[in-house]
C-alpha positions, -999 to +999 in steps of 0.1 A: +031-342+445+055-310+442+070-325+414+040-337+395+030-298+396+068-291+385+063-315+355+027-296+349+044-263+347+071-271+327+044-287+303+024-255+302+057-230+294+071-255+269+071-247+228+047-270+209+076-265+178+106-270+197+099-289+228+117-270+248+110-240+274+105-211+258+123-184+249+110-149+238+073-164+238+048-150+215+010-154+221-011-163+191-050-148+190-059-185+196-038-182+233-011-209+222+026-197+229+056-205+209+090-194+210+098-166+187+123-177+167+100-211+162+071-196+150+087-170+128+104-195+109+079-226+108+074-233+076+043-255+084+023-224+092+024-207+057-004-224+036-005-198+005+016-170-016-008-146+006+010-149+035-018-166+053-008-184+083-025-210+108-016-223+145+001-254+142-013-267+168-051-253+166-051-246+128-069-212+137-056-182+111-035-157+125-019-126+107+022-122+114+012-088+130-008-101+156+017-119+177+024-106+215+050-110+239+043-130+264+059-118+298+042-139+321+054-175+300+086-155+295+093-153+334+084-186+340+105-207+319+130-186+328+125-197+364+121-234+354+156-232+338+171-218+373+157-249+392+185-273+399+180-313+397+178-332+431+210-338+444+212-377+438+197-372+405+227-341+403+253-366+417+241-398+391+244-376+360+279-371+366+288-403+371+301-428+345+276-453+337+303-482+335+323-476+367+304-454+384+331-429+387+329-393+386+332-376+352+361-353+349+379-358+315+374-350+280+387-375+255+391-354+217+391-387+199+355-396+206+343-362+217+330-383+249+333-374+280+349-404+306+362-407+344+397-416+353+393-453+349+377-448+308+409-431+304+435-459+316+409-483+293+422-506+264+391-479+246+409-446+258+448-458+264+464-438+232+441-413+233+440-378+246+423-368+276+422-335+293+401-319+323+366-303+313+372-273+320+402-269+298+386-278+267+350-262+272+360-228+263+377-245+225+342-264+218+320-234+229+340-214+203+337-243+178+301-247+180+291-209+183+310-214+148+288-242+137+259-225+145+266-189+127+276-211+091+242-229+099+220-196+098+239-186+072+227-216+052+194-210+063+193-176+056+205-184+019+182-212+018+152-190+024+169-165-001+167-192-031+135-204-019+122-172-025+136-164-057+121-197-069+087-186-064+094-151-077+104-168-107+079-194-104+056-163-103+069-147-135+071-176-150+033-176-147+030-143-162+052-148-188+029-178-199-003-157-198+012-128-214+019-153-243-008-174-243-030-141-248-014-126-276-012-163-293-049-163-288-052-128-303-029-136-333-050-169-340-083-148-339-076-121-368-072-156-389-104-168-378-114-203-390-081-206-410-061-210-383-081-231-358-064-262-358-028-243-355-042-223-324-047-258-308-009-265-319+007-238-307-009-237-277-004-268-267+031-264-275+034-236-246+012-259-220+039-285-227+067-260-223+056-242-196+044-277-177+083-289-179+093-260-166+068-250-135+075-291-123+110-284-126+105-250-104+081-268-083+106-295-078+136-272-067+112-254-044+105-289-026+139-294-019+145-263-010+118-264+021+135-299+026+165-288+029+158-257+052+140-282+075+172-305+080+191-272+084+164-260+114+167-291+131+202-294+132+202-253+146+181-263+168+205-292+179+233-266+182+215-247+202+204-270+227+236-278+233+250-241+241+221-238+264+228-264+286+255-273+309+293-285+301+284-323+297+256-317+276+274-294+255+302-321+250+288-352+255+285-368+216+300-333+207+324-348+174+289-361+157+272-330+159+301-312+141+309-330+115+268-330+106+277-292+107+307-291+091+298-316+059+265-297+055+263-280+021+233-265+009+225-279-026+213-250-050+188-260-075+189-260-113+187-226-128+160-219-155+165-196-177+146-164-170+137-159-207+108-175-227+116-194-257+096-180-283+067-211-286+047-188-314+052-193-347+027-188-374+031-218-399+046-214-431+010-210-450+004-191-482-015-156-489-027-142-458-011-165-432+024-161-448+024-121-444+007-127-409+038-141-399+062-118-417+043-090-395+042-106-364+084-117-365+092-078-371+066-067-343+088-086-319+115-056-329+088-031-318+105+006-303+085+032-286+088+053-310+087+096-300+085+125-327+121+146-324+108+185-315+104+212-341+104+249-344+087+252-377+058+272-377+038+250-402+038+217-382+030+211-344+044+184-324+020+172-293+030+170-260+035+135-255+054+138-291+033+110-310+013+136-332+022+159-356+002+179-378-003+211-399-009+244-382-029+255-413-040+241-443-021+265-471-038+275-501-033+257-533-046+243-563-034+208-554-036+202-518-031+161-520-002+164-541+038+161-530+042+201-531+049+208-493+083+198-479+082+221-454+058+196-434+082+172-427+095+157-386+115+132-382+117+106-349+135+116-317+156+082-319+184+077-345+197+042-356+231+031-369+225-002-363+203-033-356+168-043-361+137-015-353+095-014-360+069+013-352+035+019-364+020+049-378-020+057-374-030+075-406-065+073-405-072+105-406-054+112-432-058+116-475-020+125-481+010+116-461+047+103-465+065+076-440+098+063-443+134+064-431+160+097-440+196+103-437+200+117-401+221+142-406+214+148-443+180+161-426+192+181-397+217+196-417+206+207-452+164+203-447+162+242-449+188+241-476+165+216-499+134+233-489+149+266-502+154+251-535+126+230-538+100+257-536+111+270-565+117+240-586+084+224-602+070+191-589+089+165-609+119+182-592+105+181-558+096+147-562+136+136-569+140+150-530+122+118-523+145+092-530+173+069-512+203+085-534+190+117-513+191+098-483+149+090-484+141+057-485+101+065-481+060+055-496+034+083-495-004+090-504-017+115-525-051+124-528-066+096-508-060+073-532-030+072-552+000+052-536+034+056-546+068+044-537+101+067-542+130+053-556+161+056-576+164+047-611+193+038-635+177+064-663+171+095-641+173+112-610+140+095-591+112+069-600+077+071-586+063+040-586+022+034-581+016+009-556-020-013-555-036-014-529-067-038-523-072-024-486-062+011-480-039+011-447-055+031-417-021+019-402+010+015-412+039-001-397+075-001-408+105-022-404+143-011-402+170-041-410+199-017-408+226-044-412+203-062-441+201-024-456+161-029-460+134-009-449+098-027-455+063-012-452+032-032-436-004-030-442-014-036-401-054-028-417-050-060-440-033-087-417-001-073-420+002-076-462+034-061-474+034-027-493+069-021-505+102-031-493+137-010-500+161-035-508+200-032-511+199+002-492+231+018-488+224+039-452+244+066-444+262+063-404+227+074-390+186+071-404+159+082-385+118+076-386+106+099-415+071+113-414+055+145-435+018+151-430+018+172-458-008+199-464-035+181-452-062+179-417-060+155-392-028+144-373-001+111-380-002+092-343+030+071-337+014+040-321+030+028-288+042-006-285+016-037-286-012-010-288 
């Protein structure tokens, strides 16, 4: 009777995870109790990204905060592990099974341990036998051992599975991040490009399938492999909580599981998306489309450099300038006013760069690339002698054996492009235009020595491209709003 109400007890105060009594109980809302260190690492419990959990046993949702000691549970189990075993039950344990003899000796060999007869055996006659208690202190040390390097693993198990899904995550938003803007390229094109939307995107669903299984995959075995490594912690542990024979009985087994246990790492995946957009080779429209979107991928945030002059004003943010006044002339579109100019807060002596410029609002303006320090140093110099010069002289300012490598607009309609020529000083050429650009956006090949202008209004058509430039050590972003309302914006990236 007593001990059917033992058994009862014990039933009641044992861990549905573990099956053992438990330690450091925490209650659920749903009134089931489970040892701490069970149901704070049960993976079975977590059924989404959220954090969501459920009772194993019950099912019922419960949040992480929620749990409660459990004193009462605590207190009993801890009482249950105090009661001793009858003492013929106490006296049968320690005897050995085949002759009945008490069980004093340890043999290293077989990690069993054996009574005095075992050890004069043909099974134990070469091999090494000491008294218990001499060797429980060496195999307490060794599997405390054990069981640190198998938390470890566990700990770096849950480590990697959590970076998996981080990336798994970004992975995710790397895709829709892609899969918008290939949606938004394919739309400008209209029906053109239907059929090569379809391509392309189905190109990235193929790509990013491959590698979300492959993810998916390494996150399987790693749950897998933190379940082996629970159970076998949980092995170790039993053992150091019960008595000297439990602890060595079958002890060699348990240690070399331990011991041979590696965690296996899964494959890495690169962290950076292959570029899966690329606008077929097409002619007309489709073929600067793609020119365009290839130098957009080189896209700065581009910031105007400060300026005292007290004919141009720099915003706060620094991505408009404009006039302070509109000055009095006869000829207030043309290229008269080189006192107008900024230039960009970055400088570049090398690599690959694109910005775009909103001009809207403007009927006269001049974008480009300069000589850094050609500017910073002699721009008050050149303005000096250029007011006095006539036009055709202030014009030669705007040209790349000056350092200017620049196109401009002159009274709202009249395009030009600045270059050198073999004849004379400067050559303005008159650029057609079959969509005037509202914005503008320019490309910097240092290393190639080209800087190329894009009509962003017209699909990205080309304007004019510097070829063969011969850049000084450092160019910076060129801009002149000349004498003329309304502001140039610097556009940030992927606006």
């Amino acid at each position: 009777m007593a001990s059917g109400i033992l058994v009862s007890i014990k039933e009641e105060v044992t861990c549905p995870i573990c099956l053992e009594l438990l330690t450091e109980p925490l209650s659920l809302d749903c009134g089931h109790n489970f040892c701490q260190a069970c149901i704070t690492t049960n993976k079975d419990s977590r059924i989404d990204q959220g954090g969501e959990r459920r009772c194993p046993v019950c099912q019922i949702p419960y949040q992480p905060g929620n749990l409660k000691p459990n004193q009462s549970m605590a207190n009993i189990a801890e009482r249950l592990r105090e009661v001793k075993l009858r003492p013929e039950e106490e006296q049968k344990r320690d005897l050995c099974v085949r002759h009945e003899e008490k069980l004093l000796l340890f043999c290293k060999e077989d990690g069993k341990v054996i009574c005095w007869l075992c050890e004069r055996s043909q099974e134990h006659r070469d091999h090494q036998a000491f008294p218990m208690e001499e060797v429980v202190q060496e195999y307490q040390e060794k599997l405390q051992e054990a069981l640190e390097r198998m938390r470890k693993e566990l700990q770096e198990a849950e480590k990697l599975e959590a970076d998996v899904r981080e990336e798994r995550t970004s992975w995710n938003n790397q895709i829709e991040s892609e899969t918008q803007r290939i949606q938004a390229g394919f739309k400008q094109l209209r029906g053109i490009l239907d059929d090569e939307e379809q391509k392309e995107l189905l190109k990235l669903k193929n790509q990013a399938g491959d590698v979300l299984h492959n993810l998916a995959e390494a996150e399987n075995q790693l749950v897998e492999q933190s379940q082996l490594v629970s159970s076998l912690i949980s092995d170790l542990e039993h053992r150091l909580q019960g008595s000297a024979l439990e602890m060595l009985q079958d002890v060699n087994g348990i240690l070399q599981r331990s011991e041979t246990w590696t965690l296996k790492e899964p494959k890495k995946v690169s962290k950076k998306m292959k570029r899966a957009f690329r606008v077929p080779d097409l002619s007309g429209m489709l073929q600067e489309f793609k020119e365009l979107t290839e130098v957009q991928c080189y896209w700065v945030d581009m910031m105007l450099s400060p300026t005292s002059s007290r004919k141009i004003v720099v915003s706060a943010d620094q991505r408009q300038v404009r006039i302070m006044q509109p000055v009095t002339s006869g000829d207030t579109g043309s290229y008269d006013f080189s006192v107008f100019d900024a230039v960009g807060l970055q400088s570049f002596s090398s690599g690959k760069y694109y910005w775009e410029v909103d001009v809207s609002k403007k009927n006269a303006w001049i974008l480009g690339v300069c000589d850094d320090e050609f500017y910073h140093g002699r721009v008050l110099l050149c303005y000096l002698i250029h007011r006095k010069a006539n036009r055709q002289n202030i014009c030669s300012r705007y040209r790349p054996r000056a350092g200017y490598w620049v196109i401009g607009l002159q009274n709202g309609s009249v395009y030009n492009a600045f270059e050198d020529s073999s004849t004379s000083d400067y050559h303005v050429l008159t650029i057609s235009m079959a969509v005037p650009p509202h914005r503008v956006g320019v490309f910097l090949d240092y290393e190639a020595g080209t800087v190329s202008f894009f009509n962003v209004s017209n699909h990205g058509s080309l304007i004019y491209k510097f070829s063969e430039c011969h850049f000084p050590k450092t160019v910076c972003p060129y801009f002149n709003p000349w004498n003329c309302p309304g502001p140039i914006i610097l556009c940030p990236p992927s606006s």
